[in-house]
TIRO-2110 file (N, C-alpha, C; in Angstrom, 1 decimal):
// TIRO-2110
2.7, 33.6, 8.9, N, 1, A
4.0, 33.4, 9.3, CA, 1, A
4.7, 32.3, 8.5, C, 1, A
5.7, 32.3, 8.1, N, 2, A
6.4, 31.6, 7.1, CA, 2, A
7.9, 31.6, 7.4, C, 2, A
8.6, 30.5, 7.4, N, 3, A
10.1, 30.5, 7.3, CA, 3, A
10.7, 29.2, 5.8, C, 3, A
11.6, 30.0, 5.4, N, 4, A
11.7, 29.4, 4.5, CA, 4, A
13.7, 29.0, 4.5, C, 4, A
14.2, 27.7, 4.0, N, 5, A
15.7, 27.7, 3.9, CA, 5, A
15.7, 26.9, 2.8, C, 5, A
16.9, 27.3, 2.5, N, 6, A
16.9, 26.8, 0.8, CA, 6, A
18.6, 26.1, 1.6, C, 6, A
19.0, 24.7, 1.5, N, 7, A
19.6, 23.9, 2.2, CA, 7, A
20.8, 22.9, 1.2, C, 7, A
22.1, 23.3, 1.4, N, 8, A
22.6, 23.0, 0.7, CA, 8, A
23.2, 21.8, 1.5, C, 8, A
23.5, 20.6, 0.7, N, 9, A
23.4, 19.4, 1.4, CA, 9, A
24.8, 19.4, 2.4, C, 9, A
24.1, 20.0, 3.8, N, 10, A
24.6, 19.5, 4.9, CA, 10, A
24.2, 19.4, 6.0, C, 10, A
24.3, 18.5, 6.9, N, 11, A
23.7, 18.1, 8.2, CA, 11, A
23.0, 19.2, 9.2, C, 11, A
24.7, 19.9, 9.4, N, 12, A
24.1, 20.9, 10.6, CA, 12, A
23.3, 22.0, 10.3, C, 12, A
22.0, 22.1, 9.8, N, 13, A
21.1, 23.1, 8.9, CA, 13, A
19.9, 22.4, 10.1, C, 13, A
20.3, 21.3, 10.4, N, 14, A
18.8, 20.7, 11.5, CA, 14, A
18.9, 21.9, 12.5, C, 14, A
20.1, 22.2, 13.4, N, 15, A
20.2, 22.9, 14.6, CA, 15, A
19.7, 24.1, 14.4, C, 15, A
19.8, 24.7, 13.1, N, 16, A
18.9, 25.9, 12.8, CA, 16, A
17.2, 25.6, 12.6, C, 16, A
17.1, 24.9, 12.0, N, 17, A
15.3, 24.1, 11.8, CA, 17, A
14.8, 24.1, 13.5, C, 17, A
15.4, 22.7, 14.6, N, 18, A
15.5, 23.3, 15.4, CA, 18, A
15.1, 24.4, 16.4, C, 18, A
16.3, 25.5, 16.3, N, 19, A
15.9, 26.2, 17.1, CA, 19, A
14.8, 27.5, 16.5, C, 19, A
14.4, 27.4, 15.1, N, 20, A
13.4, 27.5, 14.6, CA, 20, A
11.8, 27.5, 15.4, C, 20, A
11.7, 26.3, 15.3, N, 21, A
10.6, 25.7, 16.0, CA, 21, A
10.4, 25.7, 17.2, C, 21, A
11.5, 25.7, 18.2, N, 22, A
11.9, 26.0, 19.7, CA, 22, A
11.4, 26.8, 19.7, C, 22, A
11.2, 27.7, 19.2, N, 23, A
10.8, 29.8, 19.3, CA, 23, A
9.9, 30.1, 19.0, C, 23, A
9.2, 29.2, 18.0, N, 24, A
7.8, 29.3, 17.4, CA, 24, A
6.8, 30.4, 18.5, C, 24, A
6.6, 31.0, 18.8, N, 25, A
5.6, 31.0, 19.6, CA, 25, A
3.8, 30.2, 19.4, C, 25, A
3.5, 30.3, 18.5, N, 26, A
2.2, 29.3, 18.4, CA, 26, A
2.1, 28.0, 18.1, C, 26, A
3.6, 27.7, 17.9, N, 27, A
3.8, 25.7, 18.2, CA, 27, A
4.2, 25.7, 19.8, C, 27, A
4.6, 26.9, 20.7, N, 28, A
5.2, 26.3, 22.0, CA, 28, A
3.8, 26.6, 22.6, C, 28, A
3.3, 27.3, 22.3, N, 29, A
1.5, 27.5, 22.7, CA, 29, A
0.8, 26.2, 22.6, C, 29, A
1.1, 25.1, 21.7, N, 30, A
0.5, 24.3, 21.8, CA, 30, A
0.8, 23.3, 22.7, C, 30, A
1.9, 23.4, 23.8, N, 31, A
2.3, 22.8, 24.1, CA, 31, A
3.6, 21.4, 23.6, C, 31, A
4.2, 20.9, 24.6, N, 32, A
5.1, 19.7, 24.6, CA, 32, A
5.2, 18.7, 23.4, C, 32, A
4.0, 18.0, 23.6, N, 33, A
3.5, 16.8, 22.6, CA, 33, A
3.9, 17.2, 21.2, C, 33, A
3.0, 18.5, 21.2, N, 34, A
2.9, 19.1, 19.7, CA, 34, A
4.0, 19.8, 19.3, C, 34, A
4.9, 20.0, 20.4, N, 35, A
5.9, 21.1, 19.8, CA, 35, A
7.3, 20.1, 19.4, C, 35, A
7.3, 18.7, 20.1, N, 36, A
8.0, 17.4, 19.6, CA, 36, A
7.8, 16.8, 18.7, C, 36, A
6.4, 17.0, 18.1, N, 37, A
5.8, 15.9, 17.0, CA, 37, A
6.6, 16.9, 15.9, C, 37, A
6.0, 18.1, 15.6, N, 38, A
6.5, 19.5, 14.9, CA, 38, A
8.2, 18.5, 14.2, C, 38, A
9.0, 18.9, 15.7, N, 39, A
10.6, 19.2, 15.5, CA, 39, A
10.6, 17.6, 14.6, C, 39, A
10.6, 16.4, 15.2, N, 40, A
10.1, 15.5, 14.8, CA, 40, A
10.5, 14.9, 13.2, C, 40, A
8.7, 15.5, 13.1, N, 41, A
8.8, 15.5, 11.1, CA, 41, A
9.5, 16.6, 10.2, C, 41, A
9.5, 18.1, 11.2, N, 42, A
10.5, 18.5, 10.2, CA, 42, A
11.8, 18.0, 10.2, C, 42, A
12.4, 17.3, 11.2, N, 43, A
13.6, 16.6, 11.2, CA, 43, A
14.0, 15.5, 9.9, C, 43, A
12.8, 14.6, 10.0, N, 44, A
12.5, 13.3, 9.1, CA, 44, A
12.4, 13.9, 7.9, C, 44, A
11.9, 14.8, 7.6, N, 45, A
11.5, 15.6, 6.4, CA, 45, A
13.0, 16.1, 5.4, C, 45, A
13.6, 16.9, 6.5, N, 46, A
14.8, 17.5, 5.7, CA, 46, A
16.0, 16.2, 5.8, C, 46, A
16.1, 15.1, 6.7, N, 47, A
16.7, 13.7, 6.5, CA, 47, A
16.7, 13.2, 5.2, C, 47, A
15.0, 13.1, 5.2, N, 48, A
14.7, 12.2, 3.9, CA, 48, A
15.5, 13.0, 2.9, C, 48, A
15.2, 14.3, 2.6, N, 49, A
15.8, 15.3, 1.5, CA, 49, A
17.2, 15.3, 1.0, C, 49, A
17.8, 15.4, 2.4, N, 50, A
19.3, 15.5, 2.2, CA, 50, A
20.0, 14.0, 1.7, C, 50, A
19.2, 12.8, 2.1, N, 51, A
19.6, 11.7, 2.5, CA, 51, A
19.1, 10.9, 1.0, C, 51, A
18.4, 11.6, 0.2, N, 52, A
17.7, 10.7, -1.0, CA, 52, A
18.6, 11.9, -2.1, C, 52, A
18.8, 13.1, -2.0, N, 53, A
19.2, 14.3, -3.1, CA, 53, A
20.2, 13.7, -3.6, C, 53, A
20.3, 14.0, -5.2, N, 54, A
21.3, 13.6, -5.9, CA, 54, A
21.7, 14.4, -7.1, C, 54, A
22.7, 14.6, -7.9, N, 55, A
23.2, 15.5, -8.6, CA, 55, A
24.4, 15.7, -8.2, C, 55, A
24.8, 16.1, -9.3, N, 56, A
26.4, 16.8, -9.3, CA, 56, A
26.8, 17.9, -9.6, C, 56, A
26.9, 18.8, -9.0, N, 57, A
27.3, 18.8, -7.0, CA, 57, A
25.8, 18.1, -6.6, C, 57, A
25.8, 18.1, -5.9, N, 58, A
24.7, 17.9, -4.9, CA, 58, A
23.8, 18.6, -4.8, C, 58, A
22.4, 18.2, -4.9, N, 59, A
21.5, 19.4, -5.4, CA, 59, A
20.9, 19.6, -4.1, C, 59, A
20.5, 20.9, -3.7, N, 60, A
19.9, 22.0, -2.8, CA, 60, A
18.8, 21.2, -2.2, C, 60, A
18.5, 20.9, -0.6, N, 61, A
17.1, 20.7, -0.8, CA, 61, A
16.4, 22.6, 0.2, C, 61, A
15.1, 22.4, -0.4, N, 62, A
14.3, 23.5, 0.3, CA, 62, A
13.3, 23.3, 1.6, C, 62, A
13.9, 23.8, 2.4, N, 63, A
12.5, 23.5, 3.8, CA, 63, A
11.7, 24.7, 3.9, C, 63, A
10.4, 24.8, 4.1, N, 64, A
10.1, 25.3, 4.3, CA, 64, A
8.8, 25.2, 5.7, C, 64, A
8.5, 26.1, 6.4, N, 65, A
7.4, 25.9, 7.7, CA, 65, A
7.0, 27.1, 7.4, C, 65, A
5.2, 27.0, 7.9, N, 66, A
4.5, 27.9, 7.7, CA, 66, A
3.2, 27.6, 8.6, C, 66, A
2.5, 28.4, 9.0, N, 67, A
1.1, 28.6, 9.8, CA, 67, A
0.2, 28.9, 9.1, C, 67, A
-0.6, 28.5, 8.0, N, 68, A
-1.4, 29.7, 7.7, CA, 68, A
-3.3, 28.5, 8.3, C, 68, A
-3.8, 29.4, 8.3, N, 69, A
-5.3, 29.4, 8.7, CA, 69, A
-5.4, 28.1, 9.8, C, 69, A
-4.1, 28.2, 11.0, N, 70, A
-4.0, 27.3, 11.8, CA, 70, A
-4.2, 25.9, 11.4, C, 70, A
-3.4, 26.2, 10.6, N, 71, A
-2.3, 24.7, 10.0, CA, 71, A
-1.1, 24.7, 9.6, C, 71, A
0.0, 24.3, 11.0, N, 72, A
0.9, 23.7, 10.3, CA, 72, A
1.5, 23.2, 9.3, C, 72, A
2.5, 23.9, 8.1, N, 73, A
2.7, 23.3, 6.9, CA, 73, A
4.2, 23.2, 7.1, C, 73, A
4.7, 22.0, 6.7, N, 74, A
6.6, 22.0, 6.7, CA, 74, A
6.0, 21.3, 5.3, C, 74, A
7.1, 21.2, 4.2, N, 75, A
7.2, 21.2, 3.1, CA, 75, A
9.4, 20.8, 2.9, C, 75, A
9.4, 19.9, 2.4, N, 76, A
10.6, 19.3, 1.9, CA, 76, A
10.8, 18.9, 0.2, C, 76, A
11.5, 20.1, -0.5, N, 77, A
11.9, 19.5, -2.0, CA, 77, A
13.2, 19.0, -2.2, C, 77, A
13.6, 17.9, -2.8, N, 78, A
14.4, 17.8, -3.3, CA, 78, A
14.6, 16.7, -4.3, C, 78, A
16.1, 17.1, -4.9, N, 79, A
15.6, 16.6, -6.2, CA, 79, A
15.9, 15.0, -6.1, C, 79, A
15.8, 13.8, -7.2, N, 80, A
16.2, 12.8, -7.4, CA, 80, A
16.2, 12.2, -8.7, C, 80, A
16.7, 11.7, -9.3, N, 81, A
16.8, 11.0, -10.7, CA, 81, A
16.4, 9.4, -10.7, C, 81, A
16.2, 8.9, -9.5, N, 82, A
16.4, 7.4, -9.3, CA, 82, A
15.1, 7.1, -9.0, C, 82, A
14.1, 6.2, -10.6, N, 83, A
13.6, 5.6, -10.2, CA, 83, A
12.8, 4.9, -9.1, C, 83, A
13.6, 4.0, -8.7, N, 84, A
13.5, 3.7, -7.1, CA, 84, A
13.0, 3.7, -6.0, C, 84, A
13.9, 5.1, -5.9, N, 85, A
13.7, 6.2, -4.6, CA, 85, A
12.0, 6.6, -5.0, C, 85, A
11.4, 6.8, -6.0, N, 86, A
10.4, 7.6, -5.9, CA, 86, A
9.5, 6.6, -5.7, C, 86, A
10.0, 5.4, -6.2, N, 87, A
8.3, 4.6, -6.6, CA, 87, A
8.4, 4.2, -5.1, C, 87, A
9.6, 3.8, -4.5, N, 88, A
9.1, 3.7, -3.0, CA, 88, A
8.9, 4.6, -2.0, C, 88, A
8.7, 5.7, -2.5, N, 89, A
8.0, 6.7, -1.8, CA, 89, A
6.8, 6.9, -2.1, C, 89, A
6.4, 6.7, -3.3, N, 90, A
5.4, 6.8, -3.8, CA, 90, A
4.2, 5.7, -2.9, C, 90, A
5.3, 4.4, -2.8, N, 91, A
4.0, 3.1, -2.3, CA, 91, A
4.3, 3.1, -0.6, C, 91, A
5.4, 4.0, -0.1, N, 92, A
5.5, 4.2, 1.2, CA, 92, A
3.9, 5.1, 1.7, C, 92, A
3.9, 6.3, 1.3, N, 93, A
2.6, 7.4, 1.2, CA, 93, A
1.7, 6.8, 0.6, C, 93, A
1.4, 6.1, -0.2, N, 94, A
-0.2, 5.1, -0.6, CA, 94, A
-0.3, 4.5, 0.6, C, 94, A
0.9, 3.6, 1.3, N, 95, A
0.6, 2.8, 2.6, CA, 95, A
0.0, 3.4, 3.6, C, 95, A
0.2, 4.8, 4.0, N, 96, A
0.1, 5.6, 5.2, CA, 96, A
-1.2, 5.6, 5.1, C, 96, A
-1.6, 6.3, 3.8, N, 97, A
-2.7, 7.0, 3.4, CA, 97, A
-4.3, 5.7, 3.5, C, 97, A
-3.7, 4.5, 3.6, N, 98, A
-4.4, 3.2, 3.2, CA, 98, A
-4.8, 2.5, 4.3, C, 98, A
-3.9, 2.9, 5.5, N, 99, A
-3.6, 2.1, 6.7, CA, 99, A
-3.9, 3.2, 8.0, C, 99, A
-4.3, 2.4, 9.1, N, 100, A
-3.5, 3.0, 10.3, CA, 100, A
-1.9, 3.3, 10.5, C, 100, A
-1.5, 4.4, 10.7, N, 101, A
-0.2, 4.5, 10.9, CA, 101, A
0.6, 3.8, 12.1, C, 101, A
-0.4, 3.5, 13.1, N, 102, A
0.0, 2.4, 14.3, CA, 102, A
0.1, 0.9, 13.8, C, 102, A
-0.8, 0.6, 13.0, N, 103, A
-0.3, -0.8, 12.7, CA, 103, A
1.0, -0.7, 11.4, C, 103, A
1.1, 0.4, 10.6, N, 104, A
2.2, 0.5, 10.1, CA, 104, A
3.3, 0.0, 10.8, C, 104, A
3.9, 1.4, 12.0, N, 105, A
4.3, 1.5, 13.0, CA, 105, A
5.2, 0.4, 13.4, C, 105, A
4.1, -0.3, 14.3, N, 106, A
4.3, -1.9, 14.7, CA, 106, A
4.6, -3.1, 13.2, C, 106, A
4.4, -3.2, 12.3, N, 107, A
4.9, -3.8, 11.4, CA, 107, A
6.7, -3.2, 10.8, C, 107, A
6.3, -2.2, 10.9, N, 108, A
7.8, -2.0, 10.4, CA, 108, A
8.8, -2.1, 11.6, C, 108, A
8.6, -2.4, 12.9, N, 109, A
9.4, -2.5, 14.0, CA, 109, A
9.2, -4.1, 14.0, C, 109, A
8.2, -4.7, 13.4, N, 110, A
8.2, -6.1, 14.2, CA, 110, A
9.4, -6.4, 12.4, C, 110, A
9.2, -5.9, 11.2, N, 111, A
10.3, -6.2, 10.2, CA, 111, A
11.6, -5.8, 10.6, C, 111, A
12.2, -4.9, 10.9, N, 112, A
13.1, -4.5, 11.6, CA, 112, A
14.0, -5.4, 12.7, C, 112, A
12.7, -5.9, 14.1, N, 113, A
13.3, -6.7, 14.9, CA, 113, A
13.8, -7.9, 14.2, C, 113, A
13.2, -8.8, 12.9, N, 114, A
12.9, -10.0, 12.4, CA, 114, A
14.3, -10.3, 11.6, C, 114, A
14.4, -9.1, 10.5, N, 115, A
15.8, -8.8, 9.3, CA, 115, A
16.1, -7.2, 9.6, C, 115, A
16.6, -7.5, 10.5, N, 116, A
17.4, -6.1, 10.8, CA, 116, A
18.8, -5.8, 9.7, C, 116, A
18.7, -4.8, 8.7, N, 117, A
19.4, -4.5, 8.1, CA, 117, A
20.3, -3.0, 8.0, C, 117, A
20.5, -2.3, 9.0, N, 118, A
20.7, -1.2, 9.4, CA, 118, A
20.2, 0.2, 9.2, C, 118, A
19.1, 0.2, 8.2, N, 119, A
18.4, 1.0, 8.1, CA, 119, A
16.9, 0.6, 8.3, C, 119, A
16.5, 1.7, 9.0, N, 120, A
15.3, 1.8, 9.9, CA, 120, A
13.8, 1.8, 8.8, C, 120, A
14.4, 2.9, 7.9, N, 121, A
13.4, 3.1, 7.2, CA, 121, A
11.6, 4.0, 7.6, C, 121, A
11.5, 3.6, 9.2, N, 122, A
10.6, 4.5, 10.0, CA, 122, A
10.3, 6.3, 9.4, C, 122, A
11.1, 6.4, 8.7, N, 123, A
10.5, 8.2, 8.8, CA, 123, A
9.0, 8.8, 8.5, C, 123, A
8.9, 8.2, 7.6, N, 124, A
7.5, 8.8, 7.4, CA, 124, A
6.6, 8.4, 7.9, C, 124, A
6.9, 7.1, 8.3, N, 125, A
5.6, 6.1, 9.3, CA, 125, A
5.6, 6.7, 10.8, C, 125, A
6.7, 7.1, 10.9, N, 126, A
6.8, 8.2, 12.4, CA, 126, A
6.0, 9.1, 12.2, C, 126, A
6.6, 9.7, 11.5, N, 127, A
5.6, 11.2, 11.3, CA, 127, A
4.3, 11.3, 11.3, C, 127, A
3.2, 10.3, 10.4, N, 128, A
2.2, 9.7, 10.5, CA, 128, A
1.6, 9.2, 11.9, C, 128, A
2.6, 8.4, 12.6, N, 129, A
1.5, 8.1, 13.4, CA, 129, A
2.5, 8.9, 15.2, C, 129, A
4.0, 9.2, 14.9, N, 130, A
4.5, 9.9, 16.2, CA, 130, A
3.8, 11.3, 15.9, C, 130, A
3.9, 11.9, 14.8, N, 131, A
4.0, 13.0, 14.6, CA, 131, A
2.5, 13.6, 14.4, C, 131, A
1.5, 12.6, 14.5, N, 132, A
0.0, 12.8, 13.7, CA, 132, A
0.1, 13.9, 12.3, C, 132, A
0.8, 13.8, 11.8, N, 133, A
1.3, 14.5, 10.7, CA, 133, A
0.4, 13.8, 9.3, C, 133, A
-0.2, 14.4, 8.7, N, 134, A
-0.9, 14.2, 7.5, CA, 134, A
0.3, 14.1, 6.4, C, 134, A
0.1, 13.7, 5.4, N, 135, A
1.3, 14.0, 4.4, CA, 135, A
0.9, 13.5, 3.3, C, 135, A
1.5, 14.6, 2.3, N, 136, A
1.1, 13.9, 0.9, CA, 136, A
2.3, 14.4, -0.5, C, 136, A
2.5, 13.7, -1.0, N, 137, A
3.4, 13.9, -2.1, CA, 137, A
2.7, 14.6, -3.0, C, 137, A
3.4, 16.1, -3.5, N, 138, A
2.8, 16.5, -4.4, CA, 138, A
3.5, 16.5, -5.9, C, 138, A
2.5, 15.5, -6.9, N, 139, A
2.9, 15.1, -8.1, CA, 139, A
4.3, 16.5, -8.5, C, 139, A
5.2, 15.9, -9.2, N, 140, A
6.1, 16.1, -10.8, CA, 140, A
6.3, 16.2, -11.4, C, 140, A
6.5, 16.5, -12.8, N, 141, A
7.2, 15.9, -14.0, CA, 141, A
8.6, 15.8, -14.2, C, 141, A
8.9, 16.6, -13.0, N, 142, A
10.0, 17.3, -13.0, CA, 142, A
11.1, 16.0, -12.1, C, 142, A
12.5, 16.3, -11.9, N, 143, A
13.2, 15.5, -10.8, CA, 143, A
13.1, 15.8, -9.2, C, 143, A
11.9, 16.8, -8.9, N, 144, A
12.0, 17.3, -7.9, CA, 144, A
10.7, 16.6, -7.2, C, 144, A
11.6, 16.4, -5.8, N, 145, A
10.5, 15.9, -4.6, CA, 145, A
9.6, 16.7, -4.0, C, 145, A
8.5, 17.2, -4.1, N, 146, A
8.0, 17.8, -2.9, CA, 146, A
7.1, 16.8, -1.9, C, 146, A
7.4, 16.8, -0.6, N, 147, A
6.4, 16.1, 0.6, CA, 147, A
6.4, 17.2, 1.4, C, 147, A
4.8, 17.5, 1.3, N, 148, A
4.0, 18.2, 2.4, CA, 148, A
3.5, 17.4, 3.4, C, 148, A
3.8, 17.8, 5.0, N, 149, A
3.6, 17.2, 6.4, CA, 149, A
2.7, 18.5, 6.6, C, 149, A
1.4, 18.2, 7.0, N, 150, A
0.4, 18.9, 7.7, CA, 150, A
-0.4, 18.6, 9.0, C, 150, A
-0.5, 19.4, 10.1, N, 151, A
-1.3, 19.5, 11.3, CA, 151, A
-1.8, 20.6, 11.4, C, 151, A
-3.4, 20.5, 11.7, N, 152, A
-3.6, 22.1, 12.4, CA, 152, A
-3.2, 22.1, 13.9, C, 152, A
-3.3, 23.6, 13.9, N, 153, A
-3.2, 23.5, 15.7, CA, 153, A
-4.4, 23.3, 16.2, C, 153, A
-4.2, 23.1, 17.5, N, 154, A
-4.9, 23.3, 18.5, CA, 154, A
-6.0, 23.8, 18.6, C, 154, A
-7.7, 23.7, 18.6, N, 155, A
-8.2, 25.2, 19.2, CA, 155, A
-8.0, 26.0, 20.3, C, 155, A
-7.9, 27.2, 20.0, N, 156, A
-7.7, 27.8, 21.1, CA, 156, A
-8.8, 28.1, 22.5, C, 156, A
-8.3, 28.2, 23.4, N, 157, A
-9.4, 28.1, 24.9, CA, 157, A
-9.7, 29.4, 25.2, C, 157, A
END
């Protein structure tokens, strides 16, 4: 099972993602927890996308969700030209990957409470440790982002 949107940069494309996942039948099988973590990171995921994409016009980003061999896959491309943006994505996802995502978590809230600057910056560290979401950036050459967010389900009873 696979759903795929190819997302032209605008907001209300979440309420479709959404009600997407609402309907899932084998994410509402898993229950509450799991079917909030799900909405969650794909939420954070297509944010990050829309919210980092750049070009002129505005370049496309792609969501994609998928089940295969009882693993949840959401998948977010989009593009970027800005140095920057990547390398701190780059050492955001080394951190996850390096750390507990709970004491991530709690450090980026206790930076937040300390020099609050109006961006949160939490997404991916959510995902990681609200979302128990695995995630990994898959390499480029290209200007395009891909981050894969992965969970399996559940066993079944």
């Amino acid at each position: 099972m696979s759903f795929t949107l190819k997302i032209e940069p605008e907001w209300n494309i979440i309420k479709k993602i959404k009600e997407f996942i609402n309907s899932e039948p084998r994410i509402l099988a898993q229950g509450e927890d799991y079917r909030e973590a799900t909405l969650l990171t794909a939420i954070e995921l297509v944010e990050n996308g829309l919210k980092y994409s750049e070009g002129e016009p505005p370049q496309s980003v792609t969501f994609q969700f998928e089940i295969i061999d009882d693993v949840v896959t959401i998948e977010v491309h989009n593009s970027t030209t800005n140095p920057e943006h990547k390398a701190a994505l780059a050492e955001t996802l080394d951190k996850i990957k390096a750390s507990n995502p709970f004491d991530l978590y709690v450090e980026r809230l206790e930076r937040i409470r300390d020099n609050p600057d109006g961006h949160s910056r939490m997404g991916l560290v959510r995902i990681a440790y609200e979302g128990e979401f695995e995630l990994e950036c898959v390499p480029s050459d290209s200007d395009i982002i891909q981050i894969k967010a992965r969970r399996p389900l559940a066993a079944s009873e």
